[in-house]
C-alpha positions in Angstrom: 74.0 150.0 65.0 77.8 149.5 65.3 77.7 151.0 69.1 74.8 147.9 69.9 77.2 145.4 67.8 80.0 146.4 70.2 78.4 146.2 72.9 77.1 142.5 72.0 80.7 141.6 71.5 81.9 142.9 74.6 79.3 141.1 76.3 80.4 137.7 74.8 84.2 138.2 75.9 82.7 139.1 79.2 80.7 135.9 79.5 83.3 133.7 77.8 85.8 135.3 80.5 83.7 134.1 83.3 83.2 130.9 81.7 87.0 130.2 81.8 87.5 131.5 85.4 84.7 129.9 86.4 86.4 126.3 85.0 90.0 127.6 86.6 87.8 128.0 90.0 85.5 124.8 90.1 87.2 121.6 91.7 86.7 117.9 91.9 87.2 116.9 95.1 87.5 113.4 95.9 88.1 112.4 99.6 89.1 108.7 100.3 88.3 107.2 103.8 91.1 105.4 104.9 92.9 103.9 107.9 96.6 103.1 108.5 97.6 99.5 108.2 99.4 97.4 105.2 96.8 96.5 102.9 95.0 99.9 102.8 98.6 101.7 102.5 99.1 99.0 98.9 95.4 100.5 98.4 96.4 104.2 98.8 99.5 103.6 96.5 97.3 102.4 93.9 95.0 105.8 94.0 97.7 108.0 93.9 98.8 105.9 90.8 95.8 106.7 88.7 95.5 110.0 90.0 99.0 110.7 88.5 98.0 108.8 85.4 94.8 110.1 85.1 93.6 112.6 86.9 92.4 115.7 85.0 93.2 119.8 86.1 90.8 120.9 88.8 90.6 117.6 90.9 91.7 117.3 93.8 92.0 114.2 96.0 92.3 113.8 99.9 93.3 110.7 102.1 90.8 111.1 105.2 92.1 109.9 108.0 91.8 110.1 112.0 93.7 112.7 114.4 95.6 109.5 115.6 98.0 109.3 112.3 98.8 112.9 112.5 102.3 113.0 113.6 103.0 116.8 112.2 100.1 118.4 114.1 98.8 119.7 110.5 95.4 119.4 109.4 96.2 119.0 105.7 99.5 118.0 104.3 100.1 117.4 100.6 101.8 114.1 99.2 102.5 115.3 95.7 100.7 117.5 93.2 97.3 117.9 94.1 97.2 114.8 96.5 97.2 115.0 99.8 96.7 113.7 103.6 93.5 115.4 105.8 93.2 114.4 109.5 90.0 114.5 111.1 89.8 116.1 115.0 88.5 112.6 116.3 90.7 108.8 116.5 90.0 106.7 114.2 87.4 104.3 114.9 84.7 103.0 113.2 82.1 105.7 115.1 84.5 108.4 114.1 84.2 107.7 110.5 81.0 110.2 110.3 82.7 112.7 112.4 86.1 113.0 110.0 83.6 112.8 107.3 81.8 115.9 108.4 84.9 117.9 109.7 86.6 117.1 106.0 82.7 118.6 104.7 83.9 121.6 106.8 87.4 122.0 105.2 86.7 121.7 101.9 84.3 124.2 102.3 86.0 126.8 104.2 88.8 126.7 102.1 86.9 126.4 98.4 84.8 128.9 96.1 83.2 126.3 94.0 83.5 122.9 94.1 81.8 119.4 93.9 82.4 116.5 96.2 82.8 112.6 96.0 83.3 110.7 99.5 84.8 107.0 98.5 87.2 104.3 100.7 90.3 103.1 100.0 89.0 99.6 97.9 86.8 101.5 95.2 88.1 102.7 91.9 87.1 105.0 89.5 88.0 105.9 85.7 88.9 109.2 86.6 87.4 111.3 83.1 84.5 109.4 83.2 84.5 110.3 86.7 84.9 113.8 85.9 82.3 113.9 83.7 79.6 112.8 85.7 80.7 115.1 88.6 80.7 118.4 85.8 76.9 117.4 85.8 76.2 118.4 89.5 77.7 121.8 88.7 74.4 123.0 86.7 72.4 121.7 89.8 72.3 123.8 93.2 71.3 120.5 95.2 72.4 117.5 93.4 73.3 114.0 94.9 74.1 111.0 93.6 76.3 107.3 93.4 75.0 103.6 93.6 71.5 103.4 95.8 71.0 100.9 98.2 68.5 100.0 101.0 69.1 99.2 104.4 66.8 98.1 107.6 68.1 99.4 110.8 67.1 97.7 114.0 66.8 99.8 117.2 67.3 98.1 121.1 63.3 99.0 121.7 62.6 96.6 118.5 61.2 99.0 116.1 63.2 99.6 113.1 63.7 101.7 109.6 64.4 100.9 106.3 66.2 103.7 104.4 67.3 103.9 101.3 70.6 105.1 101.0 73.5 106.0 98.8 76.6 104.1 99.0 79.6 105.2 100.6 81.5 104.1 97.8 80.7 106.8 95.6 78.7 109.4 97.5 78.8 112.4 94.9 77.3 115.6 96.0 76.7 119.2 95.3 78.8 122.4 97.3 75.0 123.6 98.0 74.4 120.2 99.9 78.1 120.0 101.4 76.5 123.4 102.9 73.8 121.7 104.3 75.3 118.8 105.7 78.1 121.1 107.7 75.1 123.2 108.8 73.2 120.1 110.1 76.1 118.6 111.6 74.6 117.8 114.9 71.5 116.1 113.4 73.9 113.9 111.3 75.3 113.1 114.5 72.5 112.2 116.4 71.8 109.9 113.4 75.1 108.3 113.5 74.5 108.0 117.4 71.2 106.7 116.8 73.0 103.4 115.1 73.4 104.1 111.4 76.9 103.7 109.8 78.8 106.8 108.2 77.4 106.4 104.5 73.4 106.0 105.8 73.5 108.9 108.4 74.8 111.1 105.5 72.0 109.8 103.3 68.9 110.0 105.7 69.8 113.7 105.9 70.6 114.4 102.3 67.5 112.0 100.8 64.7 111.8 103.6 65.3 115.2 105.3 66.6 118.4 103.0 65.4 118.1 99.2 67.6 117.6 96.1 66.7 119.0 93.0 69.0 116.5 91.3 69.5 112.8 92.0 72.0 110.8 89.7 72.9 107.2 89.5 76.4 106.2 89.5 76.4 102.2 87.7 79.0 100.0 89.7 80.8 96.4 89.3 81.3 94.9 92.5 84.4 92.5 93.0 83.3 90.6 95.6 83.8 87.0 96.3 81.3 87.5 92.9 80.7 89.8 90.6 77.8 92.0 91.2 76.6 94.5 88.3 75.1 97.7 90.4 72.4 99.6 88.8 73.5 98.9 85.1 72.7 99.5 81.3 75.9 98.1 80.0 78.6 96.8 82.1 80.8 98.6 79.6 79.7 102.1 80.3 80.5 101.5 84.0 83.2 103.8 85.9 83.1 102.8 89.6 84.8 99.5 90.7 84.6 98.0 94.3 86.5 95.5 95.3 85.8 93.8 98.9 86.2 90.1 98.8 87.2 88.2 101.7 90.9 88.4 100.6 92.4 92.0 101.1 95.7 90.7 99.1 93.5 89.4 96.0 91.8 92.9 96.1 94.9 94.9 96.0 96.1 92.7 92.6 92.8 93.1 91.1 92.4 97.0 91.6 96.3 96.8 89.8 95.4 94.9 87.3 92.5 97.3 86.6 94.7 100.3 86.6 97.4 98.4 84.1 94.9 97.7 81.5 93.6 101.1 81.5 90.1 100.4 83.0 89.3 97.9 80.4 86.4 96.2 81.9 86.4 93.1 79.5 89.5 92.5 80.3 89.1 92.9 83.9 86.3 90.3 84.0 87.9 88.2 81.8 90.6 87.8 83.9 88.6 87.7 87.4 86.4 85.0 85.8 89.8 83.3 85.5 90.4 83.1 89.0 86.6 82.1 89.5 84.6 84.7 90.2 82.1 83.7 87.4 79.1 84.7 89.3 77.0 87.5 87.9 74.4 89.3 90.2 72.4 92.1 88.6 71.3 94.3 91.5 69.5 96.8 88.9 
């Protein structure tokens, strides 16, 4: 009896150990797609901000950008902490978005054990434990996928056409076992992108219409645009993603501030954008 009691203890340290390297492993990787010009530079100051603020042990974020910014020839180079610069193998144009997507897919998993991934741009927010928390849920989940769902109709030169839904690029949140398969099916992305679909929908035809996810999460959103939009919500209040894209960059860049300053508190945040007139609510649930 006391030889079997020892042995169930040893087998608890044992799987407590792995429990703990396991979390010391496991990283949140958030990669921002970003261009270099003024307003997205006030943008990029503004991340790295929260992410000092913030950001949690084990997460990681990466500026994504195009071969044309990198002046040091190196394909990663870290700002501060665990913040850093990646440069795609392609220039930066709007094409060329999907391909530094896919080669930063490539990176992070060359050069991770275990991991989960978020793809967002420069204009998009997040309250980064709340963040954390819904990414620690694709970790029980070998395919997992999820953000804010949308639909789009694609139109093709010989007049037919496809509606897809698709997850935003906003918040694109996925699984290391479907960063696998997106690497792996590289070309087909590709041809998709080729085919006429933007960055964010190419990703999603293969991920929702083509491989098969045993987990699919929805990631609630406010919308600053030239109106507020409420994004597949409950409760505005339980929401963690922000995107602002109005048709003033320089109004964007004070709002995602004033988000940050008031310590994500979303009343405040629409009481003050009601303020300066955006007072029009559109529930896209």
């Amino acid at each position: 009896m006391m030889i079997e009691y020892k042995i169930y203890i040893t087998r608890i340290k044992f799987n407590n150990y792995l429990k703990i390297l396991y979390n010391l492993i496991m990283k949140y990787i958030i990669g921002v797609i970003i261009h270099n010009d003024t307003q997205y530079n006030h943008m990029k100051d503004i991340w790295i901000k929260n992410m000092s603020i913030n950001g949690l042990n084990n997460m990681e974020l990466y500026f994504i950008y195009g071969n044309d910014n990198n002046k040091n020839n190196k394909q990663v180079e870290r700002i501060v902490g665990d913040i850093y610069n990646f440069y795609g193998k392609n220039k930066e144009t709007l094409y060329n978005i999907l391909k530094k997507t896919l080669d930063f897919m490539e990176y992070i998993d060359n050069t991770h054990t275990e991991y989960v991934f978020l793809r967002t741009n420069a204009s998009t927010m997040f309250n980064l434990p709340l963040l954390k928390h819904y990414m620690n849920d694709f970790t029980t989940f070998k395919y997992a996928a999820g953000g804010t769902f949308t639909s789009s109709t694609q139109y093709f030169p010989n007049g037919l056409f496809e509606k897809l839904n698709f997850i935003s690029g906003t918040n694109l949140c996925i699984s290391q076992s479907v960063v696998k398969q997106c690497v792996n099916a590289r070309k087909t992305i590709e041809f998709y992108g080729t085919s006429g679909f933007l960055e964010d929908v190419a990703i999603s035809k293969f991920i929702l219409h083509t491989m098969k996810c045993d987990k699919v999460c929805f990631i609630s959103r406010i919308d600053i645009l030239d109106q507020i939009e409420l994004q597949h919500y409950d409760s505005a209040y339980n929401v963690f993603c922000f995107r602002f894209k109005s048709n003033n960059r320089e109004n964007d860049i004070h709002n995602m501030n004033y988000l940050l300053n008031n310590n994500f508190d979303i009343k405040i945040l629409l009481e003050w954008v009601k303020k300066l007139g955006i007072n029009h609510y559109v529930n896209e649930n």
